[in-house]
C-alpha positions in Angstrom: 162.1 -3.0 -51.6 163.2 -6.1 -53.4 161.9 -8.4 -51.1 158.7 -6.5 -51.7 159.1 -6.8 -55.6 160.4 -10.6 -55.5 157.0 -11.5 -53.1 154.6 -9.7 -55.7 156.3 -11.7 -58.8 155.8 -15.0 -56.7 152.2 -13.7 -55.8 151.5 -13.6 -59.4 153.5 -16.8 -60.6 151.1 -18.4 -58.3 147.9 -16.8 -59.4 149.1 -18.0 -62.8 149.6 -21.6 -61.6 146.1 -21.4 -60.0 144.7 -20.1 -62.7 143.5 -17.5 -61.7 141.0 -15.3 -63.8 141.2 -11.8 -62.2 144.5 -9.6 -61.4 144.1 -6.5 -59.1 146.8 -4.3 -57.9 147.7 -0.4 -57.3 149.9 0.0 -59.9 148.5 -1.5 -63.1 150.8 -1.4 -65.7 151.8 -3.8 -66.8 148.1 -4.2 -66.8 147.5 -8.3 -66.1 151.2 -8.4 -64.2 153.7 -11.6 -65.0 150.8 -13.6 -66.8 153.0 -12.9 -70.3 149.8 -11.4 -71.8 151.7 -9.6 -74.8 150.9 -8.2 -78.4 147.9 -6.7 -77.4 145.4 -5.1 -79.0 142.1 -4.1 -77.4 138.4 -3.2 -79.2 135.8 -2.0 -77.8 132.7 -4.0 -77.9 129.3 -3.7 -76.6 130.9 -0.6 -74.5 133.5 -3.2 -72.9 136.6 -3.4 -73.7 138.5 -6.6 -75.0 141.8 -7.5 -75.1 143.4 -10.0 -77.7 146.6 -11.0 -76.9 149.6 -13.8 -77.4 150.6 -15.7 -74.2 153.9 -15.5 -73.4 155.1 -19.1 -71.6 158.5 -18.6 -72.0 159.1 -18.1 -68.1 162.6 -19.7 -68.7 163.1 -19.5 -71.9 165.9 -17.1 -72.9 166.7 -17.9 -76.3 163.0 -18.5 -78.3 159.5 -16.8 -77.7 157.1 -19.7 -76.5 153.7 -18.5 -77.4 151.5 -22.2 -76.9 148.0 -20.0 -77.4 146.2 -16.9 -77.6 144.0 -14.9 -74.9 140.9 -12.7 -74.8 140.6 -10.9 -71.8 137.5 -7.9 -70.7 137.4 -5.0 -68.4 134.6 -2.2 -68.5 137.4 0.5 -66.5 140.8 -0.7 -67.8 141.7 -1.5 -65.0 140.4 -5.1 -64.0 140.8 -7.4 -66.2 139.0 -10.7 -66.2 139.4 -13.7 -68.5 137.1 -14.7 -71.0 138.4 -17.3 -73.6 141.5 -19.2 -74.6 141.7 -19.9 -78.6 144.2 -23.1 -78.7 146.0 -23.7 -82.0 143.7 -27.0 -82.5 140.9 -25.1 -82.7 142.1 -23.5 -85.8 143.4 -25.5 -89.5 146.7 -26.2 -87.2 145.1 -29.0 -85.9 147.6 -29.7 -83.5 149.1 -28.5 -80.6 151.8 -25.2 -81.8 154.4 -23.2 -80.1 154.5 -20.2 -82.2 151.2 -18.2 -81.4 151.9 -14.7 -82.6 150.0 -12.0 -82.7 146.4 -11.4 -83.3 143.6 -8.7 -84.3 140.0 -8.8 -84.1 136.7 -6.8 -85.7 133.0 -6.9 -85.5 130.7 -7.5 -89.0 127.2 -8.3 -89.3 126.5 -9.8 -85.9 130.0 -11.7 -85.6 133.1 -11.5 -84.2 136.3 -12.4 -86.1 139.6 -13.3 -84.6 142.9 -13.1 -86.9 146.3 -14.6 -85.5 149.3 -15.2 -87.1 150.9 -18.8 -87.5 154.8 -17.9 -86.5 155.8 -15.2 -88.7 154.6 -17.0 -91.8 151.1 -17.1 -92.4 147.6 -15.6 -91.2 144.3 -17.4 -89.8 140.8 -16.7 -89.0 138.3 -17.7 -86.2 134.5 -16.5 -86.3 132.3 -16.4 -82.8 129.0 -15.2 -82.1 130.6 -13.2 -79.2 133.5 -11.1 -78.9 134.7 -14.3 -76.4 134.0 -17.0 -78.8 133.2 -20.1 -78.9 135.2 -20.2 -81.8 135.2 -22.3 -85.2 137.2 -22.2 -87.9 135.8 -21.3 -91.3 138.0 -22.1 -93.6 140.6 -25.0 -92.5 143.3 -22.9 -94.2 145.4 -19.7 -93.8 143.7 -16.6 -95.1 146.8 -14.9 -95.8 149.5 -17.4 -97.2 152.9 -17.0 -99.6 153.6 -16.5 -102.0 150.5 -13.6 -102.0 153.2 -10.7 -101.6 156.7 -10.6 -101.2 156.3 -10.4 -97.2 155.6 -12.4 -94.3 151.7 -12.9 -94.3 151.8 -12.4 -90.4 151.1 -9.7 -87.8 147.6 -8.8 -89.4 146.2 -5.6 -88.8 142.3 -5.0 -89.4 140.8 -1.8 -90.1 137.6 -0.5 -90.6 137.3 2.6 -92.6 134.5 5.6 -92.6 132.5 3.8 -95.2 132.2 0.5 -93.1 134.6 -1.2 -95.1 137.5 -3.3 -93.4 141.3 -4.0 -94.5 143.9 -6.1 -93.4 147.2 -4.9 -92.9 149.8 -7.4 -92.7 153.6 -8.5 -93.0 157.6 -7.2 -92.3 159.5 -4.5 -93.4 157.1 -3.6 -96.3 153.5 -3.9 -95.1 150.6 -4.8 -97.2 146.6 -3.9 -97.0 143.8 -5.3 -99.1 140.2 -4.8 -98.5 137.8 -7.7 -97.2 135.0 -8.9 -98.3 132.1 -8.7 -96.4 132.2 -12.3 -95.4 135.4 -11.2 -93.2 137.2 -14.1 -94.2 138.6 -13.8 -98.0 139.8 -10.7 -100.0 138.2 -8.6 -102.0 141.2 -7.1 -103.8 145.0 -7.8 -104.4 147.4 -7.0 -101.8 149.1 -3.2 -102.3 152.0 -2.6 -100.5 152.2 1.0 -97.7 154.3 2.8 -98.9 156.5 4.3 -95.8 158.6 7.5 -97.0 161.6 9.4 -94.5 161.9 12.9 -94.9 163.9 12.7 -97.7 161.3 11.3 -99.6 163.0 7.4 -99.6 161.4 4.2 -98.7 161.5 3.0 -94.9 162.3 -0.6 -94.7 161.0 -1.5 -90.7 160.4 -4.1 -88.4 156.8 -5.9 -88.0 153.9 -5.0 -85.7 151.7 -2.8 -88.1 149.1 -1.2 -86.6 146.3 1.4 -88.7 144.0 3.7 -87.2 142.0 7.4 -88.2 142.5 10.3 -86.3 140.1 13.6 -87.8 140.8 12.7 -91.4 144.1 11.4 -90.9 145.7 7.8 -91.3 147.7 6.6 -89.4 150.2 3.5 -90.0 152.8 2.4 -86.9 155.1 0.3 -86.1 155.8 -0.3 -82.7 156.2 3.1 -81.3 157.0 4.6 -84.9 154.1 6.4 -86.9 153.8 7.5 -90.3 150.9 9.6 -91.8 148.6 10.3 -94.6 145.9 11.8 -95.9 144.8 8.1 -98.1 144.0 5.1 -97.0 146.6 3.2 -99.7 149.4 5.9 -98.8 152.3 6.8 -99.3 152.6 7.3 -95.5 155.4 10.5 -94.2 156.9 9.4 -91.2 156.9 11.2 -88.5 158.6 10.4 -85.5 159.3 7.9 -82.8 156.6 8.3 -79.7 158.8 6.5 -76.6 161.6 8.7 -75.3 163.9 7.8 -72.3 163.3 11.1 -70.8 159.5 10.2 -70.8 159.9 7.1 -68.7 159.2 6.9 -65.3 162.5 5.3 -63.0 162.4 1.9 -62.9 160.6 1.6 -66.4 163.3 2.5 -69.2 165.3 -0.3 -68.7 166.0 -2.0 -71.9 165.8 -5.8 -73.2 166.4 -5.5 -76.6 169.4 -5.0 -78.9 168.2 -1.5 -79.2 167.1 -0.5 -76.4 163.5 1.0 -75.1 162.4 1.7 -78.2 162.0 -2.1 -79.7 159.6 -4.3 -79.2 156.7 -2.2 -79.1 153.9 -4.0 -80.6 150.4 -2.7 -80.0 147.5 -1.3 -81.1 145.9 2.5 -80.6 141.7 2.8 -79.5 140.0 4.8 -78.4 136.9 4.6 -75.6 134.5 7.3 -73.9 136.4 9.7 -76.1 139.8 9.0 -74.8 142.3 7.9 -76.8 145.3 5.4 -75.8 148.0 2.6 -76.6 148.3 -0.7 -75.2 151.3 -1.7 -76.2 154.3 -4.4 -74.7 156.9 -4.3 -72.3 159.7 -6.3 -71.0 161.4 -3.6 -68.0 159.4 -5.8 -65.5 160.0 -9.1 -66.6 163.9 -8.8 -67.6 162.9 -11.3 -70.2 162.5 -10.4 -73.9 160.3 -13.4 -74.9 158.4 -12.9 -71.5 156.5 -9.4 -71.9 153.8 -7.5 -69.9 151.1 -5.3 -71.7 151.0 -1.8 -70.7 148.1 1.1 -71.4 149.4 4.8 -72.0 147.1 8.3 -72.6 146.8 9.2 -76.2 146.9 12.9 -76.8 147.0 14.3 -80.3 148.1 18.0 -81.3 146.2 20.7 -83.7 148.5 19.4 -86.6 147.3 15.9 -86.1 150.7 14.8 -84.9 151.0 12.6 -81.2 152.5 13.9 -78.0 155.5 11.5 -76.7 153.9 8.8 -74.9 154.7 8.5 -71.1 155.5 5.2 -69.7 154.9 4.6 -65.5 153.5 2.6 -63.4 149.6 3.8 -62.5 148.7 3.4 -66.5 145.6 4.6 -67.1 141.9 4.6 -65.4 143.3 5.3 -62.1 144.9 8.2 -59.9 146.6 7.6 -57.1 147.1 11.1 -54.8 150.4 10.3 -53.7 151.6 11.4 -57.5 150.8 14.9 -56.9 148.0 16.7 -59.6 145.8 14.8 -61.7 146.3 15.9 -65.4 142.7 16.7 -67.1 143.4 15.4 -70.5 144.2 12.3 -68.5 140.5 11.6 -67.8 138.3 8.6 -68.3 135.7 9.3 -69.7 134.8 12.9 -71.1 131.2 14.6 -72.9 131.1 18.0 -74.7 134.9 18.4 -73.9 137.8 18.2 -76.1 142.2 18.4 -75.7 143.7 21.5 -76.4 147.9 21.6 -76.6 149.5 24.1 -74.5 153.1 24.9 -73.3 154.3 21.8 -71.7 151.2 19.3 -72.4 147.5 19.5 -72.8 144.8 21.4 -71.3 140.6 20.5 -71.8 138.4 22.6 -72.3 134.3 22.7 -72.8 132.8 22.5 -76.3 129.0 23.0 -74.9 127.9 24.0 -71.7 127.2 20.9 -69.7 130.5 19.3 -70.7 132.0 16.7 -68.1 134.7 14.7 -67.2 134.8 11.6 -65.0 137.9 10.3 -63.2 137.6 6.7 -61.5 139.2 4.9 -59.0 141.0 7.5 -57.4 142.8 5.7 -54.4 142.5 8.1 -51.0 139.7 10.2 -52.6 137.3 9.0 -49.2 139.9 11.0 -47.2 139.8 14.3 -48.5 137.9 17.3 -48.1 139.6 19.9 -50.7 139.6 20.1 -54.7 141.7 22.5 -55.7 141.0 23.2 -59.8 144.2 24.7 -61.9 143.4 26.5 -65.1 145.3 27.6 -67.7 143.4 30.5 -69.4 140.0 31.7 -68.0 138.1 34.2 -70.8 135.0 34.4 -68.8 133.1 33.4 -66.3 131.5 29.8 -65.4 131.2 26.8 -62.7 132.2 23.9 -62.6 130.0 21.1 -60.4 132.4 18.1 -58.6 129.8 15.2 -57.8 130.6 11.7 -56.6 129.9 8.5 -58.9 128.1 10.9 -61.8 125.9 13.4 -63.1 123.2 12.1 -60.6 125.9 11.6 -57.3 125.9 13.5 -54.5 127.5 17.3 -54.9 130.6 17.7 -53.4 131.6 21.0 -54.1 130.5 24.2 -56.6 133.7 25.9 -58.2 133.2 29.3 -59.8 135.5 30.6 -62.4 135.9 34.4 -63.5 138.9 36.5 -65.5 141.3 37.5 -63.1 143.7 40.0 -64.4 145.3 38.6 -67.9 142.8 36.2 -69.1 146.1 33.5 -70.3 147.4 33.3 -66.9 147.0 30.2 -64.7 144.1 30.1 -62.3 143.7 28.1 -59.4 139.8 28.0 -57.6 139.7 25.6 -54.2 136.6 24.5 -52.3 136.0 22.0 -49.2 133.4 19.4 -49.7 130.5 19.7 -48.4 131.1 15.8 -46.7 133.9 13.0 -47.7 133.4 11.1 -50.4 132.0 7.8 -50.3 133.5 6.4 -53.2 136.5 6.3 -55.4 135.0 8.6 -58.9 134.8 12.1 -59.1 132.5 13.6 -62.2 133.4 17.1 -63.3 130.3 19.0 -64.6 131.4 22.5 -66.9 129.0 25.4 -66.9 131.7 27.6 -69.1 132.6 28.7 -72.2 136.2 27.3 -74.8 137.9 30.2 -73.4 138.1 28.4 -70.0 141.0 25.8 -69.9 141.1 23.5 -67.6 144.5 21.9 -66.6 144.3 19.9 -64.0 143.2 19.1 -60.0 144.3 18.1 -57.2 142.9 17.1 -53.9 143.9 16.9 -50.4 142.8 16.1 -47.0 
């Protein structure tokens, strides 16, 4: 086994030296393995996704980070990740070849693409593209976000757009800032005003840096690294709530720590959400034994009734993909989902149809060509209903035809089974609902 682990790490040092553009393996996260792709945050453009990213060089370094540019990466399954553009500190006011890259956030206005980065943990930039890859040019020649504007560091920025269409920048450590844009993207349209964090005591939370903002159903939501705070306001104050990564939620081999404080530093990353998923991207170090040489990893999302998140998980297959020899696919763990929505029940989340016709779809499920049997769990059944299984989508091939009826007490677990008609060809399975919210669907498995 550590022969097998040392050859991989090699495999991709090499790939790295060779410049290579594409990274595919079995078990994806970290997502683009031992490249140092690291504070990532990903937006979906154009219904691809694209990750922005610092680039870890420090391979040897153990006593600095080394950060000598910043990355944009694509991938239309989360999955395979392909290379798209390099910004280099000379292209921006730096002028000049820079060590200290840091982290970066990016947004979409008026037919253009801005890309924010943070000079060291001092000051913010701005480049503008015509693509969500660049080219790049720099508008201004000069920081956007520079001391003495608050009493922070002007680094780490965070942009948000709200509701209305309007977009803020969140920024700075241990008390974080946000002030509204202006529609050019690339000056301010207001004076900074700090977020007020509050404990459940109702005092002020001095933390660490890597802000992130995003809205969940009417609620805000400010974190920092795998810390959250809410509100019901934009401007705040935000009620913490709780810390998402537990040690008991990592899978072996992933919860060892490289920071002073252990598995829960470090953590900087950004929530999104895609084909009406939610998830993290986020970075880790339990792979690289290096602290200032860190992977980016993808977890599930899964929000309860009261707004709150469920703990994240942290293992090895990330997200996008299933692999059989896991045991049962969770359903709130699809891909991609239509007329369906998460519902919380003992011990995790359930899905469940909000419109007949409702569907889930589930790619790149390695060692689906070598079965013949889907067996679907359920966790309530109210009434009765089918649910299609069809290769590729709503067009593919029909595997197999499940029907669902009450069975006794309508809250107890089901489990229907069906062979398929003929082996599947390919590696996606699409889930088609004919039944009503009272059916819960838990999750599948499949066998030969």
């Amino acid at each position: 086994m550590k022969a097998t682990k040392l050859s991989l790490k090699c495999l991709c040092l090499v790939a790295a030296l060779l410049g290579v553009n594409s990274w595919t393996a079995h078990a994806r996260n970290p997502i683009i393995a031992n490249r140092g792709v690291t504070d990532p945050h990903i937006h979906i453009f154009n219904g691809r996704a694209y990750l922005y990213a610092t680039h870890d060089t420090a391979i040897t370094y153990t006593n600095r980070f080394h950060m000598e540019n910043w990355w944009c990466w694509s991938s239309d399954d989360l999955v395979n990740w392909k290379l798209e553009s390099i910004l280099r500190p000379e292209q921006t006011y730096l002028r000049r070849p820079f060590n200290q890259c840091w982290a970066t956030d990016a947004a979409f206005r008026n037919g253009k693409y801005y890309w924010y980065f943070s000079e060291f943990n001092q000051r913010t930039g701005v480049v503008v593209g015509d693509s969500p890859t660049g080219p790049w040019t720099s508008p201004l020649e000069k920081p956007l976000l520079d001391s003495p504007l608050t009493p922070t560091d002007e680094y780490d920025p965070t942009v948000f757009r709200d509701d209305d269409g309007q977009f803020y920048i969140v920024f700075g450590v241990r008390n974080y800032h946000i002030a509204r844009l202006n529609e050019d993207m690339i000056s301010l349209a207001e004076q900074p005003r700090e977020l007020v964090r509050l404990d459940e005591n109702g005092k002020p939370i001095l933390a660490d840096d890597k802000n992130y903002l995003h809205k969940y159903h009417g609620n805000y939501y400010l974190s920092w690294g795998c810390n959250y705070a809410m509100s019901t306001n934009l401007y705040g104050p935000y009620q913490f709530k709780r810390t998402l990564f537990r040690v008991e939620n990592f899978e072996p081999g992933y919860e060892k720590p490289t920071w002073p404080n252990g598995v829960q530093q470090g953590r900087h990353g950004n929530f999104f959400e895609w084909n009406n998923q939610w998830y993290f991207a986020y970075c880790d170090m339990s792979q690289t034994g290096n602290r200032r040489f860190r992977d980016a990893f993808i977890s599930y999302v899964h929000y309860r009734a009261n707004g709150e998140i469920a703990d994240i998980k942290v293992d090895g297959i990330g997200v996008g993909e299933y692999d059989l020899k896991r045991g049962r696919i969770e359903a709130e763990n699809y891909f991609a989902a239509i007329n369906m929505e998460k519902q919380a029940i003992p011990g995790g989340f359930a899905v469940k149809a909000t419109k007949p016709g409702g569907a889930l779809t589930f790619p790149n499920i390695h060692g689906l060509t070598n079965c013949t049997q889907i067996a679907l769990q359920f966790s309530s059944v109210g009434a009765s209903g089918k649910v299609e299984i069809r290769e590729r989508g709503p067009d593919g091939p029909l595997l197999a035809e499940c029907k669902v009826r009450p069975r006794g007490s309508a809250s107890a677990p089901h489990t229907v089974t069906a062979r398929f008609k003929r082996r599947p060809v390919g590696e996606t399975l699409f889930l088609k609902f004919q039944t009503p919210a009272s059916v819960t669907f838990d999750a599948f498995n499949l066998s030969p």
